[in-house]
N, C-alpha and C positions, 0 to 999 in steps of 0.2 A: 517925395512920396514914393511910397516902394511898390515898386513891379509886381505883378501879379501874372499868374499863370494864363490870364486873357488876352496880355500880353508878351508874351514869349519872344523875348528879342533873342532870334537867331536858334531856340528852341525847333525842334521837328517833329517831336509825337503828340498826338492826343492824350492826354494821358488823366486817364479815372483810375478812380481807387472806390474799393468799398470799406467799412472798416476793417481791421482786425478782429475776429471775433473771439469771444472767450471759451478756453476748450474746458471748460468744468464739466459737460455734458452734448450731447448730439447737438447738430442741427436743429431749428424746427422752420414752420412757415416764415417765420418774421427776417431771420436771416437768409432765406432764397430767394425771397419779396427784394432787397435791395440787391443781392448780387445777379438774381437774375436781369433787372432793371439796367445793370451797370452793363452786363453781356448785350441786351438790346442797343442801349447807345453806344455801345464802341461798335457792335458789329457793322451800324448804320454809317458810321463816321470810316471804317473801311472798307465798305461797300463804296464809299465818295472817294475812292483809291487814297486816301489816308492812312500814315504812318499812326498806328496805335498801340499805348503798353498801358493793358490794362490789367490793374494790381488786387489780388485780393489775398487773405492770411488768416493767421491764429496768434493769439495774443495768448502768453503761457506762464508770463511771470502772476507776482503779485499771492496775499495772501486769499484770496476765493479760488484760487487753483490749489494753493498749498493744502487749506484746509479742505478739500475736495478728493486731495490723492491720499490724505491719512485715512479719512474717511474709509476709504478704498483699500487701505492695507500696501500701499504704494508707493514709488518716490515721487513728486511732481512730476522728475523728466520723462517716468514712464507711461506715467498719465496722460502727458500732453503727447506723447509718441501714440501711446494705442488710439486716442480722438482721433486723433489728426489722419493716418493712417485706416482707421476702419469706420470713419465716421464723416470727416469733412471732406475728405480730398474725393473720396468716393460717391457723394453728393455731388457734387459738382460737375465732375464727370456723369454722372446721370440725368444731371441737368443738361448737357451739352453747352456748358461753359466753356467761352474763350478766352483762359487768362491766360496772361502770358507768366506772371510769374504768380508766386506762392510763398509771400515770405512769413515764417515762421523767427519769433522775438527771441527764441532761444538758439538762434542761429548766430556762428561766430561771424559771418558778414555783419548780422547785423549787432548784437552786443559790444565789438571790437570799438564801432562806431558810436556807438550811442555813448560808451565811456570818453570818447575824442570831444565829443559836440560839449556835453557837460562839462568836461575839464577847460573847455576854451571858454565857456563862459563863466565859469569860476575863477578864471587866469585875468578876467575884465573885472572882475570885480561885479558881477551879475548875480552873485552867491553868497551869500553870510549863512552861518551857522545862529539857531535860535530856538526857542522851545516853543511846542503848540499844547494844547487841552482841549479835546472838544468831541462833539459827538460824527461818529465815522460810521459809514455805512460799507461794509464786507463786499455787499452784492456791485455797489457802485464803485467801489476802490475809491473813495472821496468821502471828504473831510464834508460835516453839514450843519450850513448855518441852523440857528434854532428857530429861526421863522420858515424853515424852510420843512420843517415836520411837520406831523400830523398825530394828533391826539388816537393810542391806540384805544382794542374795544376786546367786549369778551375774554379769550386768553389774553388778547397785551394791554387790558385794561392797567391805565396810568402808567402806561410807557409811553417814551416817543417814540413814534415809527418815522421809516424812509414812505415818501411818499411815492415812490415808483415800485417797490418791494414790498412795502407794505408789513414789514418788518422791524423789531428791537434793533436801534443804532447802540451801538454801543460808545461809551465815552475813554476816548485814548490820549493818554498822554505821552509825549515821549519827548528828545531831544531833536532836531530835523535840522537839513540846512533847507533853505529859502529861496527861490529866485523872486526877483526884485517886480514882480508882476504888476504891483500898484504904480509904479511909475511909466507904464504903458498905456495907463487908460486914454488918457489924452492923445495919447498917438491912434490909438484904435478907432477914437469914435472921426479923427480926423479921416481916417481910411476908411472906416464905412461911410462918410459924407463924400467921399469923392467918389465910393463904390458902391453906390446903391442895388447894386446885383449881387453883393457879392454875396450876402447872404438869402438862401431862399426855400418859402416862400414868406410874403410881406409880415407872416404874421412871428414867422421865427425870428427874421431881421428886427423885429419891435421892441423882441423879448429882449435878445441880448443887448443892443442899442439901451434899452430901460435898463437892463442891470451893469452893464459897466454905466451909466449916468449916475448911477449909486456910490459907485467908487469902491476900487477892486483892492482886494486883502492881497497880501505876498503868500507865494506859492511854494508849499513843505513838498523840499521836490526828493527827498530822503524818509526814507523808514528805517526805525535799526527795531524792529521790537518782533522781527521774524528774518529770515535769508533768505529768502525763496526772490532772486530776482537780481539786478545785475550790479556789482559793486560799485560801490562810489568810489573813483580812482584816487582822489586824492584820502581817502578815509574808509576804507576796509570794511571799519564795524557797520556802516550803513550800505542799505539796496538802494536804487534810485525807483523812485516815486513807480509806479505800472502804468499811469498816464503819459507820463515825461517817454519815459521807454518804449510804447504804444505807437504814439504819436510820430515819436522819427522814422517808424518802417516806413512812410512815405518819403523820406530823405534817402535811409540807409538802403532799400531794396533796389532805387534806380543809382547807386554808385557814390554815394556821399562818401568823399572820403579812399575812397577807393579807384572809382573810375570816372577820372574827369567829365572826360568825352561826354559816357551815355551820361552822367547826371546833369552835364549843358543842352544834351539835346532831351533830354525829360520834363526833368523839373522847371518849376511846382506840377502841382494838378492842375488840368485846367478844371474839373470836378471830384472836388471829394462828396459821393454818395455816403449819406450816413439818419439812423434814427433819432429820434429830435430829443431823446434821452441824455444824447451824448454831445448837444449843440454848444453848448458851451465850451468846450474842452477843444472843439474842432477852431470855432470862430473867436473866441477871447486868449486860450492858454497857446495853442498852437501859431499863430500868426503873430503874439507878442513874443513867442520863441524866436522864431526865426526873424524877427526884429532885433531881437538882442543879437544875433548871427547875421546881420546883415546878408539874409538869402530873402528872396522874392519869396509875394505870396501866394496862396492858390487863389485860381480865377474865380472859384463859387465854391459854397459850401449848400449843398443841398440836403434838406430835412425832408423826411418820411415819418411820417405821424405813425401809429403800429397797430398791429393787427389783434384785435382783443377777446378774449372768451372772458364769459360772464362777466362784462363790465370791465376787466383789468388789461393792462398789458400782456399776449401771449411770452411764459416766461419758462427757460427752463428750470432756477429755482423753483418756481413753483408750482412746478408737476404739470402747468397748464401747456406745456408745448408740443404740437402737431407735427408729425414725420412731412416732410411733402409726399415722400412714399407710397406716405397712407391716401395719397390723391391721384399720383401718378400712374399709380397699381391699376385704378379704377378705370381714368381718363388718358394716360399716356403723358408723357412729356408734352409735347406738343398745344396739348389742348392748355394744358396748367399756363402754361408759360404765356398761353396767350387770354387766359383768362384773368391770370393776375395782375398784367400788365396793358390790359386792355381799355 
């Protein structure tokens, strides 16, 4: 059975993560909601004289950044430098956040890495090249089954929509390579029977448990049908998947590859904080990754349900998204932070 971050043999940090966030646009409420969350429990856990590295970032490949910066009259890399720069990091800092690092995907730390970890599982035979067809949602950077839409209305009457965007999926074909994900399932549900924590809460652990029981599709871990994202080392013409790439800054920011040391005394997480949009991807795609790499798991994966105007998910796509600013301005730091998290 594989090790888990709850377990940390010979491990020394606490160590949370909040996601990656996508720099298409500002901050709003739903992204300070989980990082500030993350800032409470580490500061508690070194308030307990505990050694803590707690990790939060910007996610910048992929095409809903690409097509965000054209939009913009931009390059991507400039796009995701002015966010990041005048929008996230500046957040945070006025949250009175305490992270200790800030990793950012288009960083050569972490890209250098993330083409290593792929190529080794391509070197195992964890990878074949194959073709996909099917309907893809922009806003989710994933691929979507067809039961998993929702019949659109008014403008997108007789379209299918993304059920969390609420938007035209569009149908892409391309060439992709694969990782072998369907012959995980059975390892995963044996890991969650022994880890009944590890996913939380009861009702998120249900969910995914019911869908890998279904039985899991192999994973298009390559795009070639735009560049915006970091190459496939053994084949050029392709970027590697925005998921696949996303998901290792929890590897690549505490040393993967680079420094032994701090990445024996980090890794895993003992908590990845994350919105329950992206539960799958944290608790089925990522923990079968690092199965194929024989690396330990994380100790929990924790799901946060989100924060909604007019019935929807608060979103920056869709214009629904609230500054915290706009609360902070009124109330103070102080008071949000303890109102949100109260």
């Amino acid at each position: 059975m594989a090790a888990t971050g709850s377990e940390k043999q010979g491990a020394t940090a606490y160590y949370v993560s909040t996601p990656i966030y996508y720099v298409n646009d500002a901050p709003h409420l739903g992204h300070a909601y989980t990082t500030v969350a993350g800032d409470v429990l580490t500061r508690w856990h070194r308030q307990r004289g505990e050694k803590v590295w707690y990790l939060t970032g910007t996610d910048e490949h992929g095409q809903k950044i690409m097509r965000t910066a054209e939009a913009n009259d931009v390059t991507p890399q400039a796009w995701a430098d002015k966010l990041v720069e005048e929008a996230w990091k500046p957040l945070w800092e006025h949250l009175n956040i305490a992270n200790d690092d800030f990793i950012r995907t288009t960083e050569k730390r972490h890209t250098d890495r993330v083409q290593e970890f792929v190529q080794d599982l391509y070197d195992k035979g964890e990878i074949y090249k194959g073709g996909y067809e099917g309907p893809y949602c922009v806003g989710c950077e994933e691929y979507k089954l067809p039961g998993d839409l929702i019949d659109g209305e008014g403008e997108f009457a007789g379209q299918k929509l993304c059920p969390i965007h609420k938007k035209p999926v569009e149908l892409l074909k391309e060439e992709n390579y694969f990782f072998k994900l369907s012959e995980y399932g059975p390892k995963l549900l044996e890991f969650y029977a022994a880890n009944p924590d590890f996913i939380q809460p009861e009702s998120a652990r249900n969910e995914v448990v019911n869908f890998v029981e279904q039985g899991l599709q192999d994973l298009s871990i390559s795009r070639s049908t735009f560049d915006w994202g970091v190459p496939v080392p053994w084949d050029p013409k392709h970027v590697i998947y925005v998921w696949v790439d996303a998901l290792l800054n929890y590897a690549t920011a505490v040393g993967y590859g680079a420094n032994q040391e701090k990445f024996d005394g980090t890794f895993p997480a003992n908590v990845h904080l994350i919105g329950k949009d992206i539960l799958r991807f944290h608790s089925v795609i990522w923990p079968a990754m690092l199965m194929a790499q024989g690396l330990p798991l994380p100790g929990k994966v924790v799901a946060n349900g989100w924060l909604m105007v007019g019935g929807e998910k608060m979103s920056k796509s869709n214009l629904t998204g609230i500054k915290p600013q706009d609360l902070t301005s009124h109330f103070g730091v102080d008071a949000y932070r303890w109102y949100f998290l109260r």
